[in-house]
TIVO-846574 format. One record per residue (C-alpha): residue number from 1; chain; y, x, z. Coordinates in nm, 4 decimals, always signed. Last residue first. Example, Ala and Ser with C-alpha at 12.3 -4.5 7.8 and 13.67 -1.06 7.14 Angstrom:
REM TIVO-846574
   nr  kette     north      east        up
    2      A   -0.1060   +1.3670   +0.7140
    1      A   -0.4500   +1.2300   +0.7800
REM end
This chain:
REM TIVO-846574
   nr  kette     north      east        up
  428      A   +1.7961   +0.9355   -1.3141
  427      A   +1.4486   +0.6948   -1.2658
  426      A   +1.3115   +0.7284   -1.5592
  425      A   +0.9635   +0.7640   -1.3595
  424      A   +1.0003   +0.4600   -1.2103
  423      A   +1.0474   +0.2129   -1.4361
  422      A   +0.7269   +0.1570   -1.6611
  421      A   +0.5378   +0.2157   -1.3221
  420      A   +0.3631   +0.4696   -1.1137
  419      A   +0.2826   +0.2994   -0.7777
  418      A   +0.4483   +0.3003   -0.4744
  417      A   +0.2337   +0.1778   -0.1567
  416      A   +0.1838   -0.1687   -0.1309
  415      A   +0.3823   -0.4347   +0.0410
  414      A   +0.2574   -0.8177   +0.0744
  413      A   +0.3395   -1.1357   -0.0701
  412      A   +0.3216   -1.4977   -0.0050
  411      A   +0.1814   -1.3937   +0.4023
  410      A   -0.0233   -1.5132   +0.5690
  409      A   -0.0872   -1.2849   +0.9078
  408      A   -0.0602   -1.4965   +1.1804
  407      A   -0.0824   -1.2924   +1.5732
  406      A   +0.3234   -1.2624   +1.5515
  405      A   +0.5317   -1.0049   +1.5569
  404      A   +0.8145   -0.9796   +1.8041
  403      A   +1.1562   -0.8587   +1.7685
  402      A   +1.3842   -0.6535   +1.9537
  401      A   +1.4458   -0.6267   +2.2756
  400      A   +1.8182   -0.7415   +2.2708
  399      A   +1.7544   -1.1058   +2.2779
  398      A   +1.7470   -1.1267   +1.8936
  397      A   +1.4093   -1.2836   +1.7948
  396      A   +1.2838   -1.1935   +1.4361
  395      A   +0.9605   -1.3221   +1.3384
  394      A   +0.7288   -1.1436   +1.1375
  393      A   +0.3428   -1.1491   +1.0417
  392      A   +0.3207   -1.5346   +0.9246
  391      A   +0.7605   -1.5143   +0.8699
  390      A   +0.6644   -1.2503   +0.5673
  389      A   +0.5808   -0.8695   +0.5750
  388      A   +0.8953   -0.8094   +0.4088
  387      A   +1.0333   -0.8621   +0.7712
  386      A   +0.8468   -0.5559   +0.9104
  385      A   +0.9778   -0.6209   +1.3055
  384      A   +1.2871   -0.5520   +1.4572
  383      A   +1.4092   -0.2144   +1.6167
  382      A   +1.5627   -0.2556   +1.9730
  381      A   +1.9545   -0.4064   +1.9045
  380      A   +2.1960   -0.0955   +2.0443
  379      A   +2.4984   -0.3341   +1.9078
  378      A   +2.5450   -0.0620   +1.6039
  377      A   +2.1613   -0.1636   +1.5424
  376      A   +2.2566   -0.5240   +1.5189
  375      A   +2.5892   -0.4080   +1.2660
  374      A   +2.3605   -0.1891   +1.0445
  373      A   +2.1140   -0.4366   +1.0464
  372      A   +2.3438   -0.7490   +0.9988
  371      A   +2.5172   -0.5940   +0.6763
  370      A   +2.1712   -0.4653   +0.5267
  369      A   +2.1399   -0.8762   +0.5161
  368      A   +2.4439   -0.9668   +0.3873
  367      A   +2.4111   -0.6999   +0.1091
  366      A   +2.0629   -0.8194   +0.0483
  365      A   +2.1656   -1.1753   +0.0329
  364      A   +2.3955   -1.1011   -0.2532
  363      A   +2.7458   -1.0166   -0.2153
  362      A   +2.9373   -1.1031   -0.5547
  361      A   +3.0188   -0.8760   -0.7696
  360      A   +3.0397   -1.0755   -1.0848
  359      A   +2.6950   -0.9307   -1.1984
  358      A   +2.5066   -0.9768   -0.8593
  357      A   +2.5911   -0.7431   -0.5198
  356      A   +2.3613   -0.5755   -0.3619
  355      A   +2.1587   -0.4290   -0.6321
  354      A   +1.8034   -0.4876   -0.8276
  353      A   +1.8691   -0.8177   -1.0423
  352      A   +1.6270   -0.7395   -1.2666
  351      A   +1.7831   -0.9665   -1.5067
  350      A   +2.1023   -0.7361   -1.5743
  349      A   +2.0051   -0.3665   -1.6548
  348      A   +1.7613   -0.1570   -1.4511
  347      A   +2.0389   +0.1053   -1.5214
  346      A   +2.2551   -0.1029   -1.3117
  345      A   +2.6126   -0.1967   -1.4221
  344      A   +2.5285   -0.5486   -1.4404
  343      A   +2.3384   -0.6025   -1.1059
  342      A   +2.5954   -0.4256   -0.9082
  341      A   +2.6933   -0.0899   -0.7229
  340      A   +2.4529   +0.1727   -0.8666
  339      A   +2.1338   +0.3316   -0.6597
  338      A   +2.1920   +0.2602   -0.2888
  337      A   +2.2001   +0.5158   -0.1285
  336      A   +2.1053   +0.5728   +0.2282
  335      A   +2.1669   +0.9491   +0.4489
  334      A   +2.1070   +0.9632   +0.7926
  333      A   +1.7599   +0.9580   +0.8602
  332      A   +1.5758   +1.2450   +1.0617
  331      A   +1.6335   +1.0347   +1.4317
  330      A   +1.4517   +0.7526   +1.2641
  329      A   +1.5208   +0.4417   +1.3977
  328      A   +1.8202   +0.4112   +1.1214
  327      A   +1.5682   +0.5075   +0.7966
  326      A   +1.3073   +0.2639   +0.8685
  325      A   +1.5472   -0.0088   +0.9203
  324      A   +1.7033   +0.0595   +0.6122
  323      A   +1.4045   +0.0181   +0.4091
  322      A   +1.3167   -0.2716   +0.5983
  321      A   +1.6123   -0.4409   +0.5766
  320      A   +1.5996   -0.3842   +0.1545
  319      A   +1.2251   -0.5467   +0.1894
  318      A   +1.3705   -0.7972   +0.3941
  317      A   +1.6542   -0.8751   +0.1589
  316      A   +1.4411   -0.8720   -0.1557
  315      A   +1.2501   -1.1327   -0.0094
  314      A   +1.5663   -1.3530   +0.0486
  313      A   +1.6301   -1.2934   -0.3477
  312      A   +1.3655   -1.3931   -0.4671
  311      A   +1.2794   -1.7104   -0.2152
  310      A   +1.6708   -1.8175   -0.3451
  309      A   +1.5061   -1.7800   -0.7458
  308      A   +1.6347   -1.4736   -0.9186
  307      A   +1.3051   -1.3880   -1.0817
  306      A   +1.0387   -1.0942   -1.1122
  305      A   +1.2789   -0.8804   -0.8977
  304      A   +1.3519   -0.4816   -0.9211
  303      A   +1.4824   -0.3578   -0.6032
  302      A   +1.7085   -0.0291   -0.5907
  301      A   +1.7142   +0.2778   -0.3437
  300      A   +1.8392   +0.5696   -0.4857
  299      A   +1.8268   +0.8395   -0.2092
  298      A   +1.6376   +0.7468   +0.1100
  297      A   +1.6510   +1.0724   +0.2614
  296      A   +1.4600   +1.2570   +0.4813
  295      A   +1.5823   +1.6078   +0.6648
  294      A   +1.3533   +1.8246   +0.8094
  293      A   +1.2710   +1.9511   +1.1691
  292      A   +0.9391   +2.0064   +1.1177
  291      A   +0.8437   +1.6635   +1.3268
  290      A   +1.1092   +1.4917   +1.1675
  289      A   +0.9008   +1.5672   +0.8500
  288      A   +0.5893   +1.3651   +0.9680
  287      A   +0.8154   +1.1247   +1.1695
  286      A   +0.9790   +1.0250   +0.8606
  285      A   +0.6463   +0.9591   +0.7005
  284      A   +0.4979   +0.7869   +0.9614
  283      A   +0.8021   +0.5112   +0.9308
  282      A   +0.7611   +0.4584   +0.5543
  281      A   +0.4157   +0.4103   +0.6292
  280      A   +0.5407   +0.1029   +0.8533
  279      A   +0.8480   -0.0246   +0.6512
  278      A   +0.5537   -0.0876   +0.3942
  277      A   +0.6751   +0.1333   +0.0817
  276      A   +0.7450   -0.1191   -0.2476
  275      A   +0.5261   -0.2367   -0.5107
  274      A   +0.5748   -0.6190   -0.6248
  273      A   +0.9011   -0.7239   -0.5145
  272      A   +1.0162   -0.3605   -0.7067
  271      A   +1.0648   +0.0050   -0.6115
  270      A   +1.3091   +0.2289   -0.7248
  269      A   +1.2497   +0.4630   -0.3810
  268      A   +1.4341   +0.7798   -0.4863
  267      A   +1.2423   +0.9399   -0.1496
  266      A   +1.4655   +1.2671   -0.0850
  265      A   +1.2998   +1.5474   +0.1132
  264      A   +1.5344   +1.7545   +0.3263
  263      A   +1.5486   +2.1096   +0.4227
  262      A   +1.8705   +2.2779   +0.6225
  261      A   +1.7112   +2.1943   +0.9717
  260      A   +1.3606   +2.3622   +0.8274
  259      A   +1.5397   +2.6784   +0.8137
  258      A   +1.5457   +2.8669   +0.4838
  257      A   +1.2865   +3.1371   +0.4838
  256      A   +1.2554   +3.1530   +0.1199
  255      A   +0.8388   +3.1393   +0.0514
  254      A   +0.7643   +2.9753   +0.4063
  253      A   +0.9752   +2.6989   +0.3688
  252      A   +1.0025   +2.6727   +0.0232
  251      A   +0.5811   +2.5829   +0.0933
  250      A   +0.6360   +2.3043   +0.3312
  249      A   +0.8907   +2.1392   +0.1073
  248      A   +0.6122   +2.1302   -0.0902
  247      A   +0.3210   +2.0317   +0.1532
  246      A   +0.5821   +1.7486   +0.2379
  245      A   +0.6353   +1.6397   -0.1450
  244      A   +0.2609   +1.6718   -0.2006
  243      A   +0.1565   +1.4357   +0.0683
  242      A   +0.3987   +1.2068   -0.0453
  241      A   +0.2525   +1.2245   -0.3976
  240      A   -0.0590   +1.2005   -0.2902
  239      A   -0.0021   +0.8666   -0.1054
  238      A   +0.0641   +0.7338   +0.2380
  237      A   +0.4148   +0.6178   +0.1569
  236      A   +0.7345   +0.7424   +0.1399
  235      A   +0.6908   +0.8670   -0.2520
  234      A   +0.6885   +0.7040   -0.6112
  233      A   +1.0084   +0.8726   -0.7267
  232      A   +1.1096   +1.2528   -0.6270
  231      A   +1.4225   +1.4532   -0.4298
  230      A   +1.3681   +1.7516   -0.3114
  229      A   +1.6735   +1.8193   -0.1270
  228      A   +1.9173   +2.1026   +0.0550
  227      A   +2.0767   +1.9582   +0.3603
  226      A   +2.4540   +2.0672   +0.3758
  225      A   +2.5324   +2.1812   +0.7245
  224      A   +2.6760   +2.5775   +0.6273
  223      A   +2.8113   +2.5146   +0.3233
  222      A   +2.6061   +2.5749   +0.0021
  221      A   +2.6230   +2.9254   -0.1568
  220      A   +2.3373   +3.1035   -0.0170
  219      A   +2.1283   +2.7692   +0.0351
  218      A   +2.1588   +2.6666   -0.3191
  217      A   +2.0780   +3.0258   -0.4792
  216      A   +1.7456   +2.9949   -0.2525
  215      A   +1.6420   +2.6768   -0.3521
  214      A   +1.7092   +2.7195   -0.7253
  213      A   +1.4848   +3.0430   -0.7095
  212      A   +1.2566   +2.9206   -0.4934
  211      A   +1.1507   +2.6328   -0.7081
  210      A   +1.1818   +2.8812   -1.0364
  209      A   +0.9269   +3.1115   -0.8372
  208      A   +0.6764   +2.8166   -0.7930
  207      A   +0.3726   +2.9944   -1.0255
  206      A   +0.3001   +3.0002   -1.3835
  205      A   +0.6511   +2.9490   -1.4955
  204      A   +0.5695   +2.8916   -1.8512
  203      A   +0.1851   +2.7830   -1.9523
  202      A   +0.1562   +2.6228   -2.3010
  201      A   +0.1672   +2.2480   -2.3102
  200      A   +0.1918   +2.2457   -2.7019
  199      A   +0.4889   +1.9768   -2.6817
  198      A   +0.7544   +2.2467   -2.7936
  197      A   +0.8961   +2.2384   -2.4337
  196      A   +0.7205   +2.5469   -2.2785
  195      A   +0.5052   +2.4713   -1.9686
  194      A   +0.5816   +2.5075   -1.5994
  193      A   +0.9153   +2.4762   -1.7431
  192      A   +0.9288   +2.2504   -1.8698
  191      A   +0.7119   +1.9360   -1.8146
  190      A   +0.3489   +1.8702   -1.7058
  189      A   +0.3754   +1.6897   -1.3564
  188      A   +0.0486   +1.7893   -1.2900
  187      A   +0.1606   +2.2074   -1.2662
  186      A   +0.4081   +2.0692   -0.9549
  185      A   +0.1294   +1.9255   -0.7733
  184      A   -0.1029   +2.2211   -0.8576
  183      A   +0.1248   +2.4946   -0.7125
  182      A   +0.1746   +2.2159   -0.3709
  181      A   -0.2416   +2.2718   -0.3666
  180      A   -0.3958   +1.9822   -0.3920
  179      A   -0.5918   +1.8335   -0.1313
  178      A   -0.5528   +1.4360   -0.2481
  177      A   -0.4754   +1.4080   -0.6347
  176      A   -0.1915   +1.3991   -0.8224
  175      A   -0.1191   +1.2131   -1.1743
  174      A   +0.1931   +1.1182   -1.1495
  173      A   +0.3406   +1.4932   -1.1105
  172      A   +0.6095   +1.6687   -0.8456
  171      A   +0.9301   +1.7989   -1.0031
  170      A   +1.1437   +1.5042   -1.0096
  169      A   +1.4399   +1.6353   -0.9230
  168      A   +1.4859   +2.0006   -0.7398
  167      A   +1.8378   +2.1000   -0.5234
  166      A   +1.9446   +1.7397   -0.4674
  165      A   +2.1849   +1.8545   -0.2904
  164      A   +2.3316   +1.7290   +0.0577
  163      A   +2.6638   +1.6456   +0.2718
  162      A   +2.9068   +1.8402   +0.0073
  161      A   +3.1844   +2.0224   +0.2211
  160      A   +3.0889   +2.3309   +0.1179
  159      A   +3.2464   +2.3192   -0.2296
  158      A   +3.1882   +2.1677   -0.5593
  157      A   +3.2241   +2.5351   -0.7131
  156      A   +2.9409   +2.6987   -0.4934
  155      A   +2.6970   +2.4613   -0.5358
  154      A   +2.7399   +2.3667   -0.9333
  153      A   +2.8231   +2.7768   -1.0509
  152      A   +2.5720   +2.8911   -0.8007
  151      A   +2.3237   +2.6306   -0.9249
  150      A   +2.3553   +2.7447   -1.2651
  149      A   +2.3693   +3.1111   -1.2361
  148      A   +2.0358   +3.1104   -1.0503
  147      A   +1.8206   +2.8605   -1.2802
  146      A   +1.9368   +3.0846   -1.6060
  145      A   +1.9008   +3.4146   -1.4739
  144      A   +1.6131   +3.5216   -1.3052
  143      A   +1.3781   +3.1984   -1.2902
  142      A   +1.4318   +3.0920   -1.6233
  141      A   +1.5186   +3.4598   -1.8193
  140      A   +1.2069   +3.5375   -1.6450
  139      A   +0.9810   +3.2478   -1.7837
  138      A   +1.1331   +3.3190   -2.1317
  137      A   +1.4213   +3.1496   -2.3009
  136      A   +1.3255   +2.9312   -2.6459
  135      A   +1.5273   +2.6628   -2.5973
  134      A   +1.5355   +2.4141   -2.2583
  133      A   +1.8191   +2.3946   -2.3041
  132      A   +2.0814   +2.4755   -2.5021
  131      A   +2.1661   +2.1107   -2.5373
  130      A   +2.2000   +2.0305   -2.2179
  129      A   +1.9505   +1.9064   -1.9586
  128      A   +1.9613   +1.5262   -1.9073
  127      A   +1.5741   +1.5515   -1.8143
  126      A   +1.4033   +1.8841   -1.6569
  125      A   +1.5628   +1.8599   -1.3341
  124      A   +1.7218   +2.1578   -1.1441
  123      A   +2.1306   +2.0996   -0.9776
  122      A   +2.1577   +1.7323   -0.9189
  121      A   +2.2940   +1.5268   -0.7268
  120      A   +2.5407   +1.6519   -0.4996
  119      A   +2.6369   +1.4455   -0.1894
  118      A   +3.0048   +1.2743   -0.1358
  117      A   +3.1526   +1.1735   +0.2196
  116      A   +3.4177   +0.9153   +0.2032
  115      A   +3.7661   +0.8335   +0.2198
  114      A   +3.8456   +0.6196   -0.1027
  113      A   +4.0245   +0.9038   -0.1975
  112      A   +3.7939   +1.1782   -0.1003
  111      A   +3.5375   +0.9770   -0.3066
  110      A   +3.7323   +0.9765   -0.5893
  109      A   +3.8119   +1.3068   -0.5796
  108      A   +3.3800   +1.4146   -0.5803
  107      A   +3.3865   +1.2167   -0.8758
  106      A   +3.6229   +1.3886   -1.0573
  105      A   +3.4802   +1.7278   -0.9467
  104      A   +3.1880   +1.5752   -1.0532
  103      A   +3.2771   +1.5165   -1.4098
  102      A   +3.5374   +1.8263   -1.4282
  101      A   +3.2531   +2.0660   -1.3133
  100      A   +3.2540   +2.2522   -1.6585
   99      A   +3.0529   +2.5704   -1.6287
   98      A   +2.9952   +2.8003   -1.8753
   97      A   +2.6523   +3.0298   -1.8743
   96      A   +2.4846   +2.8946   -2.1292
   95      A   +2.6843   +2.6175   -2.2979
   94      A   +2.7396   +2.2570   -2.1495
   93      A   +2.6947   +2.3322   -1.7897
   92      A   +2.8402   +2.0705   -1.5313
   91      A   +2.7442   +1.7566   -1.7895
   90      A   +2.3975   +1.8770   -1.9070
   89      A   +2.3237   +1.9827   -1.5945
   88      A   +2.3561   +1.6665   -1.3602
   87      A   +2.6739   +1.6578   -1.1482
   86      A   +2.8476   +1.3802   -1.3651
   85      A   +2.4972   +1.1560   -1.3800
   84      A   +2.5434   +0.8874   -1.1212
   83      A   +2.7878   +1.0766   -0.9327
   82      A   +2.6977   +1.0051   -0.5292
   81      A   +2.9463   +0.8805   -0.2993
   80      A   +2.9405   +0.7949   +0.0954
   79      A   +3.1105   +0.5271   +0.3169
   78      A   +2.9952   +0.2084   +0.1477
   77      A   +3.0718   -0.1853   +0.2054
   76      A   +3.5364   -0.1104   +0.2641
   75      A   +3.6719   +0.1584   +0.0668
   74      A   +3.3934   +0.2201   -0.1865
   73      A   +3.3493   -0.1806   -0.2530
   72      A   +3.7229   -0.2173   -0.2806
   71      A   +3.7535   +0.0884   -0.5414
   70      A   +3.4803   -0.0828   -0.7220
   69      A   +3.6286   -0.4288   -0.7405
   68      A   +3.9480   -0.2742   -0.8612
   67      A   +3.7654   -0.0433   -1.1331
   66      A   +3.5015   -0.2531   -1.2759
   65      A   +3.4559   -0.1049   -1.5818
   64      A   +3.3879   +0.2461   -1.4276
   63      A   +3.3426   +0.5455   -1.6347
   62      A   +3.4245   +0.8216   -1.4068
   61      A   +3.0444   +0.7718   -1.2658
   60      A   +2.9907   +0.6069   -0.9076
   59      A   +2.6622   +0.5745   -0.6917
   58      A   +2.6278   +0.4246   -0.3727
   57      A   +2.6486   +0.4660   +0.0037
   56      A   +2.5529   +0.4687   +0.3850
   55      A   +2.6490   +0.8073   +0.5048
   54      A   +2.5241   +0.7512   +0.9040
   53      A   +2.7655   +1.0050   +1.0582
   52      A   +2.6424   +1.1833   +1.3743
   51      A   +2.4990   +1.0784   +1.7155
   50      A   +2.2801   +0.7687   +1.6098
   49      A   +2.4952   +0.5098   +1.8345
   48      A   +2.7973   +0.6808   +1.7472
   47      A   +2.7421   +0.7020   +1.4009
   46      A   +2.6104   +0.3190   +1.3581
   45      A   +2.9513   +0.2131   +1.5700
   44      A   +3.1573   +0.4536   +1.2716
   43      A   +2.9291   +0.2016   +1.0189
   42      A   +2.9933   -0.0972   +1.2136
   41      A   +3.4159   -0.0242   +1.1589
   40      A   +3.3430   +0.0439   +0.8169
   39      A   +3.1716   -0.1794   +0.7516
   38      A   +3.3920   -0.4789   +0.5677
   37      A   +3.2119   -0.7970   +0.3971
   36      A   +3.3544   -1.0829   +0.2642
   35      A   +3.2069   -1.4304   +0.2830
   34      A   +2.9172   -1.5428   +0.3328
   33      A   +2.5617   -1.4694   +0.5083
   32      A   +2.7014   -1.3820   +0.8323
   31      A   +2.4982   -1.3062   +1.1415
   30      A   +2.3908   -1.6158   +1.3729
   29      A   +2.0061   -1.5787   +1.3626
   28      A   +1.9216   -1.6642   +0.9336
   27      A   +2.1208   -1.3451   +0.8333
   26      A   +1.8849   -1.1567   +1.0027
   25      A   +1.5659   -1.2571   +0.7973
   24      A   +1.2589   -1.4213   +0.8483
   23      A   +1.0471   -1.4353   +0.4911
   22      A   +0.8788   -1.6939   +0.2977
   21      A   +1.1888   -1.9461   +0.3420
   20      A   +1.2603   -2.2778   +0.4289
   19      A   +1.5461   -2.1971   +0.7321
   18      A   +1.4902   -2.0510   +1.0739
   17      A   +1.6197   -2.2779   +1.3484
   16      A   +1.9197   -2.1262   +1.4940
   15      A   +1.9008   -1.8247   +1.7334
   14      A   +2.1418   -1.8411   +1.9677
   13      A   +2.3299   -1.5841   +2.2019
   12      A   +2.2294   -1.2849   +2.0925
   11      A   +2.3054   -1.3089   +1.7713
   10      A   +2.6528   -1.4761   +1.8117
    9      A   +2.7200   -1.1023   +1.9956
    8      A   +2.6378   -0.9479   +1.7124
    7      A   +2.8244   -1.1302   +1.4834
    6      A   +3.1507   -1.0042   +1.6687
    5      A   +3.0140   -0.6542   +1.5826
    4      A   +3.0481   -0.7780   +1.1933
    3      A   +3.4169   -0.7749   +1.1782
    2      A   +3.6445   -1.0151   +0.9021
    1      A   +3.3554   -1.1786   +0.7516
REM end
């Protein structure tokens, strides 16, 4: 498709009979669903329309088998960058106290080259740490030194012009229970360094101080408009763990007196055709934080499928539109990854299928579909209805007001919220 915004117009004026499906999509009212796909010109529309760039991207390592297809895809589908694992500690600080940013300052190029914006992920998680680590060190050589040097040396040598950090990964436990405290949240995630790392499970960092102290180094040496994340799996829904990501980003609030404007809370959101966030609680959450003035993120958004059959496929198109739907009506959203480029390059590896484009790089439904929001919301469309939901709860009608929902509610499958599963929790 040579422009999208020409679609737009088609959209308004007909709406052809929906096709066999278990979902309404879109792609099925006069938008594209072949051919090539350019968006950049939709995505500066998107901007305008939401008052500030909408950095829609993907992730990219230096590694890259695909290198002309990827190039295209970075120049022309995405406008934002995120290094897949060059930025994460054991790659940016190899010994104690020497930093080698030549991964994600690599990365960082690449993006500048293809012309787009490029986010940081990530300066604390307890995974991919390097080899010194996490050692012997005590809980003040952790919070005083080791945490503080190492985010300086990431934030301040990758420059201010870095749209967001990932300040704190995965930090917030499974296992979490209504009403607790955002200490306790952390403490039920088990790993170092609230405890040591010899497996005993003895008490380290008995308190948040190593959350500030990563938080606070960030915000002193990050530019002055990069949004400073907590980034976790399993949350945007109306769930513990959500609940403990906002009373958390809550508490850095109070306990380093950054602004709320400079906060964000990233929601990873691997989901799959069976668990995913309902468009609607993923909605409430947004407002929850937009509310305080912070930041959310959808960060690493892929979706794992049971099959590749055409109903497969269309479904994981409306739960993708959804996703994104949430995240352009809300005036807090304006940062979407998409975790890896294509099917077999994904860490979910080949048969889950759980990108936008399939193993030769061919656009997938999802990527047509995500390809009609962004250009039907660049039109001023009125926010559609929860198309996962299926066509007995959702029909789309393009006359400019939006969509309609229907009184039928059968549905093949339904949303849930996110669940702990075998996939999530390795989730980069």
């Amino acid at each position: 498709m040579s422009s999208l915004r020409s679609f737009v117009l088609v959209a308004v004026a007909a709406a052809p009979a929906l096709a066999v499906s278990t979902v309404d999509l879109l792609i099925d009212h006069g938008y594209a669903s072949t051919g090539t796909i350019n968006l950049r010109s939709v995505l500066a529309s998107v901007a305008t329309r939401k008052g500030q760039t909408f950095h829609f991207g993907s992730t990219y390592d230096t590694y890259n088998p695909n290198a002309d297809w990827t190039a295209n895809v970075f120049s022309t589908f995405f406008n934002h960058v995120v290094a897949e694992n060059g930025c994460k500690w054991d790659a940016t600080e190899p010994s104690n106290g020497v930093s080698d940013l030549t991964e994600c300052l690599a990365v960082q190029s690449y993006a500048t080259k293809e012309g787009d914006s490029f986010r940081g992920h990530n300066t604390f998680w307890h995974s991919q740490t390097p080899s010194w680590l996490p050692g012997s060190f005590s809980a003040s050589d952790v919070v005083n030194t080791i945490i503080p040097t190492h985010v300086q040396q990431e934030v301040q040598g990758m420059g201010a012009s870095v749209t967001s950090w990932d300040v704190v990964n995965e930090i917030i436990g499974d296992g979490v229970s209504s009403g607790m405290t955002p200490l306790q949240c952390v403490q039920n995630k088990g790993d170092w360094p609230t405890v040591t790392s010899d497996g005993s499970g003895t008490p380290l960092v008995t308190d948040l101080s190593f959350v500030y102290a990563a938080f606070n180094t960030a915000y002193k040496y990050a530019g002055s408009s990069t949004r400073l994340a907590l980034n976790d799996y399993n949350t945007g829904g109306n769930d513990a763990k959500t609940a403990c990501s906002i009373a958390l980003i809550k508490d850095i609030q109070t306990n380093t007196a950054i602004p709320y404007n400079r906060l964000a809370v990233g929601f990873q959101s691997h989901v799959q055709d069976t668990y995913f966030v309902s468009k609607a609680a993923l909605t409430s959450t947004f407002s929850t934080l937009a509310a305080l003035g912070v930041e959310a993120m959808v960060t690493e958004l892929d979706i794992s499928l049971s099959s590749t059959t055409s109903d497969e496929l269309r479904f994981q198109a409306a739960i993708w539109g959804d996703y994104l739907d949430a995240c352009l009506f809300a005036s807090n959203c304006n940062e979407f990854i998409n975790w890896d480029t294509r099917d077999d390059t994904s860490w979910l590896g080949t048969s889950k299928a759980g990108t936008l484009f399939d193993s030769t790089g061919n656009p997938k439904p999802a990527a047509y579909e995500v390809a009609a929001r962004l250009a039907y919301y660049a039109s001023g469309g009125a926010e559609l209805c929860a198309t996962a939901l299926g066509t007995g709860s959702c029909k789309i009608t393009t006359t400019g007001t939006g969509s309609t929902t229907t009184a039928a509610t059968t549905t093949t499958k339904t949303s849930s919220a996110p669940v702990a599963t075998s996939t999530g929790s390795s989730a980069w």
